[in-house]
N, C-alpha and C positions, 0 to 999 in steps of 0.2 A: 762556083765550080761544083760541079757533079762528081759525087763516090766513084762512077764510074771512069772518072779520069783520073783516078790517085793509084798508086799501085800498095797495095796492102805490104806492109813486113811484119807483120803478130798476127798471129791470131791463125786458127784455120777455118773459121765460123763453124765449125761440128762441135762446142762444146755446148754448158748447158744456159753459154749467154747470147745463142743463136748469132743469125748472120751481121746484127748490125750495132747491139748496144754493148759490148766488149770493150775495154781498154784499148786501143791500140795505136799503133804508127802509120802512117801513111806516108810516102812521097809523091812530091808532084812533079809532073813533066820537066819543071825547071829544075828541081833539086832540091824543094826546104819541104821539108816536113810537116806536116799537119799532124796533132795528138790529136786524141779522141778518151774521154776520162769524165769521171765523175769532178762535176763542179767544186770549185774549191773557194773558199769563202778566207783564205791565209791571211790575205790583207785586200785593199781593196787598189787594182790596178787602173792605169789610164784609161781614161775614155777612148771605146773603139779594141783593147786588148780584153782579154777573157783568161782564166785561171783554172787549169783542168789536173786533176791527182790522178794519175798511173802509178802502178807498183812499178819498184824498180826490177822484177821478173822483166814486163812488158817492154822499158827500154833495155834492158839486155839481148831481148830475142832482135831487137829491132836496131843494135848495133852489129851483133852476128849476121843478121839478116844483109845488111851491108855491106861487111868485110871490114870492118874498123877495127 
């Protein structure tokens, strides 16, 4: 799936983490979410799943951003 098919809810990319390495949420065409975050090494999860740390700032904006 291409960035250009998710619709951004964080982030405006004018800050000073530019257009694409910033924390943030994504949704996709069908509805679930894609995070975007610094690797996280908490424990170690299933084969095929991956572990990403956002501040809780970033899912707040990306609950507002939704209406929830």
């Amino acid at each position: 799936m291409a960035r250009e098919e998710l619709t951004r809810l964080t982030g405006n990319g004018n800050g000073t983490c530019g257009e694409d390495d910033c924390p943030n949420v994504y949704r996709t065409a069908s509805g679930s979410l894609v995070v975007q975050g610094d690797v996280s090494d908490a424990f170690t999860p299933p084969q095929g799943e991956g572990l990403v740390d956002i501040p809780e700032s970033v899912l707040r904006e990306a609950v507002r951003a939704l209406g929830w």
